[in-house]
C-alpha positions in Angstrom: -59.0 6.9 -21.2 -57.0 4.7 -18.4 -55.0 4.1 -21.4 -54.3 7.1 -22.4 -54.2 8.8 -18.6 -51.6 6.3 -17.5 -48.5 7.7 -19.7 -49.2 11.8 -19.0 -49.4 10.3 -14.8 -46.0 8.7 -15.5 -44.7 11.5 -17.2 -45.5 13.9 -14.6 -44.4 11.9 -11.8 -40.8 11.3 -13.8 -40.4 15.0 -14.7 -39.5 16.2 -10.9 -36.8 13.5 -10.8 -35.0 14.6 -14.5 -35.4 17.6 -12.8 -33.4 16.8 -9.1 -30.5 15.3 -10.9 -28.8 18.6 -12.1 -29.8 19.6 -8.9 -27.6 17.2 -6.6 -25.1 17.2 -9.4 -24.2 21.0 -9.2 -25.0 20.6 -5.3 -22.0 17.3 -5.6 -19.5 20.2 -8.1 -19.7 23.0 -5.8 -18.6 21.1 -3.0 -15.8 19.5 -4.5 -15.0 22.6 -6.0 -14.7 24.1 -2.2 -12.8 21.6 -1.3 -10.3 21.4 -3.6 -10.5 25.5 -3.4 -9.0 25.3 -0.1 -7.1 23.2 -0.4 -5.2 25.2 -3.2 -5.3 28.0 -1.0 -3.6 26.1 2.0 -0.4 24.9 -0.3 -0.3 28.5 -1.7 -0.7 30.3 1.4 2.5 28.4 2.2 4.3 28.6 -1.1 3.6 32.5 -0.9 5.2 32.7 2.6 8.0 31.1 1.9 9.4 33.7 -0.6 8.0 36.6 1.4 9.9 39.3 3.9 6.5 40.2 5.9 2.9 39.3 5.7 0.9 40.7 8.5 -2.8 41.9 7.8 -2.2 41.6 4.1 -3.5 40.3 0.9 0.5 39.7 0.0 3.6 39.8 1.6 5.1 43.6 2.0 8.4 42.1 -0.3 10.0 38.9 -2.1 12.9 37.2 -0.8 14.9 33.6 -1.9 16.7 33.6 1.3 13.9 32.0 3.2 15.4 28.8 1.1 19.1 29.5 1.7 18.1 29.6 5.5 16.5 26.2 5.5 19.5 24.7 3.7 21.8 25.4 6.3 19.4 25.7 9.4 18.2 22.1 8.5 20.8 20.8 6.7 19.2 19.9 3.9 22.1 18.4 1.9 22.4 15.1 4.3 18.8 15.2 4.8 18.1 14.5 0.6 21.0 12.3 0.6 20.1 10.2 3.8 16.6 10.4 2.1 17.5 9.1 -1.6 20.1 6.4 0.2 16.8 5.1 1.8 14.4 5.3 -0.9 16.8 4.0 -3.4 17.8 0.4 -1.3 13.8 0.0 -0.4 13.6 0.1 -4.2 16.4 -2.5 -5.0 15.7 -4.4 -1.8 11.6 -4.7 -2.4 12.2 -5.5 -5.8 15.0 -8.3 -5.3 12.8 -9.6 -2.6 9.1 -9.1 -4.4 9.8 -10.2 -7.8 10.9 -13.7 -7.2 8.1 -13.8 -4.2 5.4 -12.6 -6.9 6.6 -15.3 -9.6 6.1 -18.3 -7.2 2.4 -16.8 -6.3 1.8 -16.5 -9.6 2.5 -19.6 -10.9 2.5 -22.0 -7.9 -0.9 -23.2 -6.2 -0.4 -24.5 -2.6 -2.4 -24.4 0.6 -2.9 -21.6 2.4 -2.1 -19.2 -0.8 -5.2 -17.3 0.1 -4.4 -16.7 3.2 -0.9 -15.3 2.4 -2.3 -12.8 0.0 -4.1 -11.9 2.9 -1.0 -11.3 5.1 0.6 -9.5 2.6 -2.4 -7.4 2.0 -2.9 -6.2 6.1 0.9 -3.9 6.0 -0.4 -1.4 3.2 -4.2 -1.8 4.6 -3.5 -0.9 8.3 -2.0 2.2 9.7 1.5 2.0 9.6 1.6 3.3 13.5 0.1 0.2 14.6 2.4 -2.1 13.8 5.4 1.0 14.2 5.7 0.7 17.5 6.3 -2.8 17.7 8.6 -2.9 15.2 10.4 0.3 16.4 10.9 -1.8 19.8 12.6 -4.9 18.1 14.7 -3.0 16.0 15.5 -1.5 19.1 16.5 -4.9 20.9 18.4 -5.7 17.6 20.2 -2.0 17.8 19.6 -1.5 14.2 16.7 1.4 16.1 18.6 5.3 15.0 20.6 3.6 12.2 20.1 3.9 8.1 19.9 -0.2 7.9 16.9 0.2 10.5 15.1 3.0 9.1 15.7 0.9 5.5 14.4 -2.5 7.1 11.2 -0.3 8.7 10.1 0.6 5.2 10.7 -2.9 3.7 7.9 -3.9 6.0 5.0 -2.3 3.7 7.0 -2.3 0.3 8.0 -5.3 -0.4 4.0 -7.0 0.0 3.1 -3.7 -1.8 5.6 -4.6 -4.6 4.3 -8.3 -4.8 0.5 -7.4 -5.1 1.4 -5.4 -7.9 3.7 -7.9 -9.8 1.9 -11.0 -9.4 -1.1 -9.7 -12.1 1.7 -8.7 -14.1 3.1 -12.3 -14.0 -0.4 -14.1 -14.1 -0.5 -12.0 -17.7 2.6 -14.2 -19.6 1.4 -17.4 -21.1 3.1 -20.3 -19.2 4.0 -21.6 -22.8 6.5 -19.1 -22.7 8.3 -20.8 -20.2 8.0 -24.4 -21.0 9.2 -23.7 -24.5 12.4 -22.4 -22.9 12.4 -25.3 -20.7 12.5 -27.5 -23.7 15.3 -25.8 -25.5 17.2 -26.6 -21.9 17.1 -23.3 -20.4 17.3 -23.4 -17.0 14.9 -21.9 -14.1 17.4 -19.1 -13.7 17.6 -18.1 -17.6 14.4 -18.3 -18.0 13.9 -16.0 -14.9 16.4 -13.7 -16.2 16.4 -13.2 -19.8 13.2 -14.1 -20.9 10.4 -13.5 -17.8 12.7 -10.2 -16.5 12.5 -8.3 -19.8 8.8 -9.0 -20.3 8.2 -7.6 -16.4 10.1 -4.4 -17.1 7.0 -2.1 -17.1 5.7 -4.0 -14.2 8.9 -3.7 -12.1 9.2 0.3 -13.1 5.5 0.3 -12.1 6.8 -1.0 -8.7 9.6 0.7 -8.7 8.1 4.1 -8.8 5.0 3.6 -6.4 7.4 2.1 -4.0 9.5 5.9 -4.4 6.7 7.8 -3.7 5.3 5.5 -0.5 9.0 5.5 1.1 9.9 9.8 0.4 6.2 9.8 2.2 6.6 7.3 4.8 6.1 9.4 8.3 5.4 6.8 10.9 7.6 4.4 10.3 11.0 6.5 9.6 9.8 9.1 12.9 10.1 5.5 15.1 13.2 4.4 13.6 15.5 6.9 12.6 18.3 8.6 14.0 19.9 11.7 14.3 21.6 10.8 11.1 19.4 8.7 9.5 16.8 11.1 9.5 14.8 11.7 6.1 13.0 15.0 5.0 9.6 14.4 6.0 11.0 13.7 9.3 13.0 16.4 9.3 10.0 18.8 8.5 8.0 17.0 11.1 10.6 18.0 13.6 11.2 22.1 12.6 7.4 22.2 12.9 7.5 20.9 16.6 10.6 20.7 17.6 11.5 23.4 20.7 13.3 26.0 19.8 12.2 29.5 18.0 12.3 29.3 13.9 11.0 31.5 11.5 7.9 29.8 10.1 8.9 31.2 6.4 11.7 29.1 6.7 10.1 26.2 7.6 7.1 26.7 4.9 10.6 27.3 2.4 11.8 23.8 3.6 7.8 22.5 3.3 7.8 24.0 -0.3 10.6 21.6 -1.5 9.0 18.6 0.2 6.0 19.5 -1.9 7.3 19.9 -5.1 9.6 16.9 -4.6 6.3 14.9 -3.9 4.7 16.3 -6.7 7.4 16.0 -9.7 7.2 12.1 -8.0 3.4 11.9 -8.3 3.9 13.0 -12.1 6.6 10.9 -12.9 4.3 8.0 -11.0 1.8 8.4 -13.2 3.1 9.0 -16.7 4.2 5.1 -16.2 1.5 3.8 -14.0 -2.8 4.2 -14.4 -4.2 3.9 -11.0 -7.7 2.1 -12.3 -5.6 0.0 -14.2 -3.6 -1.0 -11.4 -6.7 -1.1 -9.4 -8.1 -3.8 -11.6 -5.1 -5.9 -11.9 -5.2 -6.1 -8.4 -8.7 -7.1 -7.9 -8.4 -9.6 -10.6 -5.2 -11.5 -9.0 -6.8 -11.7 -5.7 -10.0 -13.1 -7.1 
């Protein structure tokens, strides 16, 4: 009887909790749903304004209208706002890269005291807030009077791309059989043609990896560009920043015009970013170098 007793006690006591689980889990989907609910509605709400002549007490605006975005190109000056923004983004790119690549290969292949360490230091710029070490880096560039210029506001964003660029190249590097190498070696190529034309055109996915990430964070980097730049080094985030709080009297479908292209710049980015890059991939390749 115990026997037989014991399995229909079980099975009653495990039925409740089969029966929770679709419980929580459409508790977990409706929230997430909510979320991301809003926060569709938010960037439409903008994206709708921004083409709209009035919208008071409305489901929609009373008419359409493109001049919102003609406004904002000359109100903000957009033009040397995108340029000022793709000369920064583009010399962070070819800066980090010339600067990361060479720093990843020695990590990668090099063992020396304090390694650990290091990998820690380069770790703490992309883990911390970028507005606690801002400040103090605004203030030397400052002393230095590169502060308001494009060579400061460039230096400001090397600070967190070029450790981001060499915690994503050195798994790429740890991934190429030494052998490689030392088979050049014996055919007497040098360190620097075996840097260049064999290691560089095996890292090419790696390094357009990089590249691309290290786009996105610099087009998005607020706290750092806000502290350094000038009046014309400024970039576009900056420049929204500033038409939202800035004194003065705007028309806010101007500036939700002028927030809609910062958007969709970000987002054509974001897809780019990840037709050539897998965040868990990159994820793992990262955990795996640092253990």
């Amino acid at each position: 009887m115990s026997a037989v007793a014991a399995p229909t006690r079980a099975g009653r006591t495990g039925a409740p909790e089969r029966r929770r689980r679709p419980w929580w889990t459409a508790v977990l989907w409706i929230v997430v749903g909510f979320f991301f609910l809003n926060l569709v509605a938010l960037v439409a709400s903008v994206v709708v304004d921004s083409f709209g002549t009035k919208w008071f007490g409305t489901w929609l605006p009373e008419g359409w209208t493109l001049h919102w975005y003609t406004d904002a190109w000359s109100q903000f000056g957009l033009s040397s706002v995108l340029l000022v923004t793709i000369e920064v983004a583009v010399a962070v790119i070819v800066l980090s890269v010339l600067i990361g690549v060479p720093a990843s290969y020695a990590l990668a292949r090099r063992s020396f005291p304090g390694k650990r360490l290091l990998m820690v230091l380069f770790v703490l710029p992309i883990l911390v807030p970028p507005i606690t070490y801002g400040i103090p880096l605004a203030t030397l560039l400052y002393k230095l009077h590169l502060a308001g210029t494009l060579s400061g506001v460039i230096v400001a964003n090397l600070v967190p791309s070029v450790p981001f660029v060499i915690l994503t190249m050195t798994p790429f590097i740890e991934q190429i059989d030494p052998k490689v190498e030392a088979a050049a070696r014996m055919c007497g190529a040098r360190t620097t043609a075996v840097f260049l034309r064999i290691l560089t055109p095996l890292l090419v996915p790696g390094i357009l990896a990089a590249s691309i990430l290290v786009l996105v964070r610099t087009v998005g980097m607020f706290e750092l560009t806000f502290l350094t730049a000038g009046p014309t080094s400024t970039t576009l985030v900056v420049t929204l920043y500033n038409a939202v709080f800035a004194a003065g009297i705007r028309a806010n479908q101007s500036v939700d015009a002028m927030a809609t292209i910062y958007t969709g710049a970000m987002l054509v980015l974001l897809v780019v970013a990840l037709r050539f890059v897998n965040p868990t991939q990159l994820v793992t390749r990262v955990g795996d170098a640092g253990d």
